[in-house]
C-alpha positions in Angstrom: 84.1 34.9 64.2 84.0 38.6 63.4 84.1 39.8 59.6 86.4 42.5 57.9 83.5 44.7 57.8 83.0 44.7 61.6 86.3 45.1 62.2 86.2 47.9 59.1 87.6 51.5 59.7 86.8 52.8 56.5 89.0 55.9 54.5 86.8 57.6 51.3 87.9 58.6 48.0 86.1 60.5 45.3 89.0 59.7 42.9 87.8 61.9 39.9 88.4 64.9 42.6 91.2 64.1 44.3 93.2 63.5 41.4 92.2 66.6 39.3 90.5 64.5 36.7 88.4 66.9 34.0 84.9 67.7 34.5 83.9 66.4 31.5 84.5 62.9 29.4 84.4 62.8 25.7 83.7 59.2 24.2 86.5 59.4 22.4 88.9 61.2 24.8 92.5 60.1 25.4 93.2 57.4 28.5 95.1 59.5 31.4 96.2 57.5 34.0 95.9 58.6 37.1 96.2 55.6 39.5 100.0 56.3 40.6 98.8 59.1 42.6 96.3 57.0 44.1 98.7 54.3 44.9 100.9 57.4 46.8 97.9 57.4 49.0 98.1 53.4 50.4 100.9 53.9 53.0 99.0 57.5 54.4 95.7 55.1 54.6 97.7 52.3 56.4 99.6 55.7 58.5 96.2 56.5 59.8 95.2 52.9 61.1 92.4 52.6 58.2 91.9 49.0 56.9 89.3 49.6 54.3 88.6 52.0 51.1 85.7 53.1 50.4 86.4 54.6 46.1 84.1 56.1 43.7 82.6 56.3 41.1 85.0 54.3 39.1 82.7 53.1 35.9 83.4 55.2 32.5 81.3 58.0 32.8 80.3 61.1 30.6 80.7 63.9 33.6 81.0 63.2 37.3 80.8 59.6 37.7 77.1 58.7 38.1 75.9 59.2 34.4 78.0 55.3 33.9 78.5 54.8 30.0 80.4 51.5 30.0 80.2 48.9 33.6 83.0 47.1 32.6 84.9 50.0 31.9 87.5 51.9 34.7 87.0 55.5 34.0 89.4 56.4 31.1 89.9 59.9 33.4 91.8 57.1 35.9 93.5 54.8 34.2 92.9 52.0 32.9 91.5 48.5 33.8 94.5 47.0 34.8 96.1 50.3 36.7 92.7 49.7 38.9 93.8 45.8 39.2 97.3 46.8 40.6 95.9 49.6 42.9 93.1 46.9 44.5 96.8 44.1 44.8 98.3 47.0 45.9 96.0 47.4 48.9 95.1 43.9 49.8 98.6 43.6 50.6 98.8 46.7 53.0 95.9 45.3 54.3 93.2 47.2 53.1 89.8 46.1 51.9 88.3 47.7 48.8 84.8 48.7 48.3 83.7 50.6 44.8 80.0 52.1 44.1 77.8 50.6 42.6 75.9 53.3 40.5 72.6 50.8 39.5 69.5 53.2 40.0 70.5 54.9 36.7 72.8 55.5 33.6 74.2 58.0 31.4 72.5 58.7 28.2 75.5 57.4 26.3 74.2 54.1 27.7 74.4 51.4 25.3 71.1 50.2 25.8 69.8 54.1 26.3 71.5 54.8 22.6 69.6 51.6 21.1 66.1 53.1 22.5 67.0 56.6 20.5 67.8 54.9 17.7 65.5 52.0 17.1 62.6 53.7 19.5 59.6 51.0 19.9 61.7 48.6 17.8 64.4 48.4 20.9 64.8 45.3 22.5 66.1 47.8 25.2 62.8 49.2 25.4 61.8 48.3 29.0 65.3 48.3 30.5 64.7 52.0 31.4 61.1 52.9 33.6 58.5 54.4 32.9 59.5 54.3 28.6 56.6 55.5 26.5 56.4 57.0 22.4 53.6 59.2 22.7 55.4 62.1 23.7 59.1 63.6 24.0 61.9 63.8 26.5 63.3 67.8 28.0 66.6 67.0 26.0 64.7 66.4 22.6 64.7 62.6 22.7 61.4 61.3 20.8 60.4 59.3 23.6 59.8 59.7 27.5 61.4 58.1 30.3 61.6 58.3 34.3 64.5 60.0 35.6 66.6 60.2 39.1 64.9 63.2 40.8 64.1 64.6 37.5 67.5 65.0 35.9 67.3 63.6 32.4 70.5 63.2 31.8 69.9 59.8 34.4 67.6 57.8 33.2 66.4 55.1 35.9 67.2 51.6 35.1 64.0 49.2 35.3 65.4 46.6 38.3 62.0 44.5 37.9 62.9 43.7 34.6 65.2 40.1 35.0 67.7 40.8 31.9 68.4 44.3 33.8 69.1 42.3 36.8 70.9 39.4 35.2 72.7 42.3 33.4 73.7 43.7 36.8 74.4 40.6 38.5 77.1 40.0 35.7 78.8 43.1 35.9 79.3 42.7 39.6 81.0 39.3 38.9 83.3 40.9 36.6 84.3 43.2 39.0 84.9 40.7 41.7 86.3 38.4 39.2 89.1 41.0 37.3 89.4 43.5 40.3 88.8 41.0 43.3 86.8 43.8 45.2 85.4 43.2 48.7 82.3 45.3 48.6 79.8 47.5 46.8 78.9 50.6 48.1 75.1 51.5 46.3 74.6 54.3 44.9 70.8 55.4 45.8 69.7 52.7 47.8 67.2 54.2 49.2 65.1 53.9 46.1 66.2 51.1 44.4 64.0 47.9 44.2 63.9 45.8 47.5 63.5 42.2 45.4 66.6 43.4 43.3 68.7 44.1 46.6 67.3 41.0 48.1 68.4 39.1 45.0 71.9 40.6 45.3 73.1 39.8 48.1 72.0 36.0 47.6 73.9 36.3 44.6 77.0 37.8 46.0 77.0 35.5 48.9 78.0 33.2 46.2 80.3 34.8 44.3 83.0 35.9 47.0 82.8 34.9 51.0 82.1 38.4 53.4 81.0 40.7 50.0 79.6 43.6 52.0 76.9 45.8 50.8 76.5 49.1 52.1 73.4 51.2 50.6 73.0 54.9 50.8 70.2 55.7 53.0 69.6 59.5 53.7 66.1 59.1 55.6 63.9 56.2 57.1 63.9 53.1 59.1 67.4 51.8 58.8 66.4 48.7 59.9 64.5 47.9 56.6 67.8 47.6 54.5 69.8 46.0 57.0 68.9 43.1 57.6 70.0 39.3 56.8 68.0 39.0 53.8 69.4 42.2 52.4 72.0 44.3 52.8 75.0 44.6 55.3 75.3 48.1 56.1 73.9 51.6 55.5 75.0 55.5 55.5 74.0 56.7 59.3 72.8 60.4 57.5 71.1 60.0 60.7 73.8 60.6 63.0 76.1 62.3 60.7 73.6 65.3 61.2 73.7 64.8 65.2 77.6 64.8 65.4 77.7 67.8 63.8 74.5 70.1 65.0 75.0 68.7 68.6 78.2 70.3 68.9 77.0 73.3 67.6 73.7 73.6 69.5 75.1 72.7 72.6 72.8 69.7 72.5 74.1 65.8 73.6 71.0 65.0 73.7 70.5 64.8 70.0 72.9 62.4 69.8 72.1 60.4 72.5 68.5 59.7 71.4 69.7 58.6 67.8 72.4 56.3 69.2 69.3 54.8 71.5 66.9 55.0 68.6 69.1 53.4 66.4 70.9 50.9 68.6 69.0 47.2 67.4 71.2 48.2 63.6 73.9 51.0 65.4 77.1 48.4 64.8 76.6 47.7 61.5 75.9 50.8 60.4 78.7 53.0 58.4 79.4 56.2 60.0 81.0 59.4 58.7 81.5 63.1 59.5 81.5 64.4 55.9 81.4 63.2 52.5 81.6 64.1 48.9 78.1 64.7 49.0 78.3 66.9 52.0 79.8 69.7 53.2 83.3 69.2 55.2 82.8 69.0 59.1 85.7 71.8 59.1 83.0 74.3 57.6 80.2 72.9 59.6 81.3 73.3 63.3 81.0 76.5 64.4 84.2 75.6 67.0 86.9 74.0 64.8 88.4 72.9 68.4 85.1 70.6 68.0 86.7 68.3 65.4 88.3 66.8 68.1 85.4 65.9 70.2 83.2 64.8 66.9 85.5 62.2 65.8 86.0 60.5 69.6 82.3 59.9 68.7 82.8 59.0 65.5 85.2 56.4 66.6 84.0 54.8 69.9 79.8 55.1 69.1 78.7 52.0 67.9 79.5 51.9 64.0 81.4 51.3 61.3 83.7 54.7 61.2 84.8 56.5 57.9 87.0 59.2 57.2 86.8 61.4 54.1 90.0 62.0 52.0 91.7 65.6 53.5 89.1 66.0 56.2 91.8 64.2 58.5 93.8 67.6 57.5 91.0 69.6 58.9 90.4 71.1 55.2 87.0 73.2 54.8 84.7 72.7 51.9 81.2 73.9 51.2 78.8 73.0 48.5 77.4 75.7 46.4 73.5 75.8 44.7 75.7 74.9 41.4 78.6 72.8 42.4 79.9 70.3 44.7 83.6 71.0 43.6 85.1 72.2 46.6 84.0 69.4 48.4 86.1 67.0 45.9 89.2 69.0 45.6 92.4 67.9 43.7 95.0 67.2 46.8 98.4 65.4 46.2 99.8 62.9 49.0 103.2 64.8 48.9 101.7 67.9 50.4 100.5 65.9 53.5 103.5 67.7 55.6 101.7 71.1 54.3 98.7 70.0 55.5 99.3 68.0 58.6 97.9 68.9 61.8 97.5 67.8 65.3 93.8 66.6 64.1 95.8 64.2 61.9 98.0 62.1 65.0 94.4 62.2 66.9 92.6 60.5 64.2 95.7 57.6 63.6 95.3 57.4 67.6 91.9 56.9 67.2 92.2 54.5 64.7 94.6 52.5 66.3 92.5 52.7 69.5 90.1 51.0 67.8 91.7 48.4 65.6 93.4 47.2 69.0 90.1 46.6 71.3 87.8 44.5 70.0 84.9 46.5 72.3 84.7 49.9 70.3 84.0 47.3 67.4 81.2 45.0 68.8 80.7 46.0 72.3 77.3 46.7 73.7 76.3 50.3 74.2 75.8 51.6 77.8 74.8 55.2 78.6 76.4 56.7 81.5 76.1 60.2 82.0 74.6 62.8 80.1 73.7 66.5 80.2 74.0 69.0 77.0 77.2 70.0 76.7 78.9 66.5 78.3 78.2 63.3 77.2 80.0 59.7 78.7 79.0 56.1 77.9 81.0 53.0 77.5 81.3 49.9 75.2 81.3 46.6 77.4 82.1 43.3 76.2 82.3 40.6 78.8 83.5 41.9 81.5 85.8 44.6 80.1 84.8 47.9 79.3 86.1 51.3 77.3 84.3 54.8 78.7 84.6 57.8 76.1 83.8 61.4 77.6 83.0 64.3 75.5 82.6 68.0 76.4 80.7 70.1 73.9 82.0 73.5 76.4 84.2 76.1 75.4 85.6 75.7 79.2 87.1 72.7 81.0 84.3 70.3 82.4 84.9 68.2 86.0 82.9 64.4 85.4 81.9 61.8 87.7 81.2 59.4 85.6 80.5 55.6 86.9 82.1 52.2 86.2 79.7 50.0 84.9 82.4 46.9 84.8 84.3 46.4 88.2 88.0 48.3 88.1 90.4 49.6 89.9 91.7 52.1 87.2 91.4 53.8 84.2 93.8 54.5 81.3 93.2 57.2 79.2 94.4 55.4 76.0 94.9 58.8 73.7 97.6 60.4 76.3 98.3 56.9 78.8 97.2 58.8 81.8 96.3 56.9 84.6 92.9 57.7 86.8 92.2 56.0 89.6 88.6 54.2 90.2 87.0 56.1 93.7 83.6 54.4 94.6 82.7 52.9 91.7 83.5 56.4 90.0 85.9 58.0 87.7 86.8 61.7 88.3 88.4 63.4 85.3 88.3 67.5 83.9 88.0 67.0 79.8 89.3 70.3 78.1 86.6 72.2 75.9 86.0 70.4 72.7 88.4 67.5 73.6 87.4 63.7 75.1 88.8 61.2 76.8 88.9 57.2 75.7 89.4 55.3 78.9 90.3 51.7 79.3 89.1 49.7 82.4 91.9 47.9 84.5 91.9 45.6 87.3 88.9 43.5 86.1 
């Protein structure tokens, strides 16, 4: 029996951005709450044929969510702990999962057990919560004792995970949020460096605290196989394909994205797969063909993976990172200017979505290539002895295909426009328009 997570199509929210939240977070500033315009958003999620939500940072937080001040805390920029309880009710009964990060690399420096090191120094029992703590010599920011940081920003200081009250610390604060919130998954921050016994730890301690907990770790670079895995975690971000989706459409290049499918294929399916983020800039800005987008996310949907789409991207909205600032990629956007922002990019994507909650071989189906050349690309997902074939053409210009059947059939139905193509010879014959695919569903088997 499949899990919610296999069965997961995924919508992200960076909810400090798309509510307008302030950049900063005094201690003592005032409690806005901001969750009724997140709750506008459930019936557009549900519109759009996503069952899951992937929403952070959430913990209180000095700045933009990954310096975390207080675990147990919702960000006081949101709401407040119970508006977070009604959105997560809110959800589960549209149907939609909720995952939340999991920011446990680092903390703020407003910390409690940070603040306890500046003020008792060596006397702290906090003293080896942090790595790499030592009193001969200073911290950049004037603190009078040393300290490892994430990628040398001071104002995260890196949690020790080898250190059991950290963990035990950690451990609790998840149950918290399972237990108050009733969360279905953890989304960690940083994965890729965080301790492997810690994550190994985790997830035979969330096995116990709540039945199909998913863990999904960001990954930018390596052997994706080493995190996913059954003694660790569940999933990982495919930075791997996300950068083929987008540069193989530009470079006229199918072949990038066909070797990392084949590369990755022993993990592909469990995978989580995105175009953009709120780390990266929005697919909109990165194609050099907007008519692309449309080609890009019949990949996204119909590769093996687990597919997510990032709040306003559906809208075709650009966004691009600056050396300074990541704002434009996390803009404020209200749910009652979807009308102003609609576009035929958004009916594809619910299409899509619906496509794939409805065939149970885009979700586990093995992976067979078909045809491929640079600029057009056809493979299908098989499971038993029924099969779906997605064709993509990378051209500005129409493309003719011969693509063949690798199931037996009689026809094909294009399930985005219910066309009907006839099966010649073990062969389907089809023109897909530049930038544009086609989804096609195997009958008479």
């Amino acid at each position: 029996m499949s899990t919610w997570y296999e069965k997961g199509t995924f919508y992200h929210i960076y909810p400090l951005g798309l509510t307008g939240a302030p950049k900063q977070n005094p201690a003592d500033g005032p409690v806005v709450r901001r969750f009724e315009e997140l709750n506008r958003w459930i019936p557009h999620i549900c519109g759009i044929y996503c069952n899951a939500v992937y929403i952070g940072p959430l913990f209180e937080s000095g700045s933009h969510g990954y310096d975390t001040r207080d675990y147990r805390l919702v960000d006081r920029r949101l709401g407040t702990n119970e508006d977070f309880r009604q959105f997560v009710s809110l959800c589960h009964e549209a149907g939609i999962r909720v995952v939340v990060d999991g920011v446990f690399n680092h903390t703020g420096r407003d910390f409690f057990a940070f603040r306890d090191i500046q003020e008792h120094g060596e006397a702290s029992p906090y003293r080896d919560w942090y790595r790499g703590v030592g009193f001969s010599w200073g911290s950049p920011l004037g603190d009078r004792f040393c300290y490892e940081a994430w990628q040398g920003h001071f104002e995260l200081p890196c949690l020790n995970l080898q250190n059991p009250q950290v963990r035990e610390y950690l451990f609790g604060v998840i149950r918290f949020w399972i237990d108050e919130f009733d969360i279905d998954g953890i989304r960690l921050d940083c994965a890729n460096v965080l301790d492997f016994g810690f994550m190994k730890e985790l997830r035979r301690r969330t096995e116990e605290m709540k039945q199909d907990f998913w863990l999904m770790g960001e990954v930018i670079h390596g052997e994706y196989a080493r995190w996913v895995n059954p003694e660790m975690l569940h999933s990982v971000t495919n930075y791997e394909l996300h950068k083929g989706l987008y540069s193989g459409h530009n470079d006229h290049n199918y072949f990038e994205i066909a070797h990392t499918i084949r590369r990755l294929l022993p993990v592909a399916n469990q995978l989580y797969t995105f175009v953009d983020n709120h780390d990266e800039d929005r697919l909109a800005s990165k194609l050099r063909n907007r008519e692309h987008l449309y080609s890009v996310y019949t990949l996204l949907y119909t590769l093996p993976g687990i597919p997510s789409v990032y709040y306003g991207s559906e809208w075709a909205l650009p966004g691009q990172r600056t050396r300074d600032s990541d704002e434009a990629l996390r803009p404020c956007l209200s749910i009652a200017d979807q009308e102003r922002y609609a576009c035929g990019l958004t009916a594809y994507i619910a299409a899509l979505g619906r496509i794939r909650r409805e065939h149970e071989e885009l979700r586990t189906g093995r992976y067979q290539e078909l045809t491929l050349t640079t600029r057009q690309y056809s493979f299908a997902r098989i499971g038993g002895r029924s099969a779906i074939i997605t064709a993509v053409n990378n051209d500005e210009n129409p493309a003719s295909m011969q693509i063949p059947v690798p199931v037996y059939g009689t026809e094909a139905v294009n399930l985005t426009d219910g066309a009907v193509i006839p099966i010649r010879d073990g062969r389907i014959y089809i023109t897909i328009a530049g930038g544009r695919g086609a989804v096609l569903k195997i009958k008479g088997v």
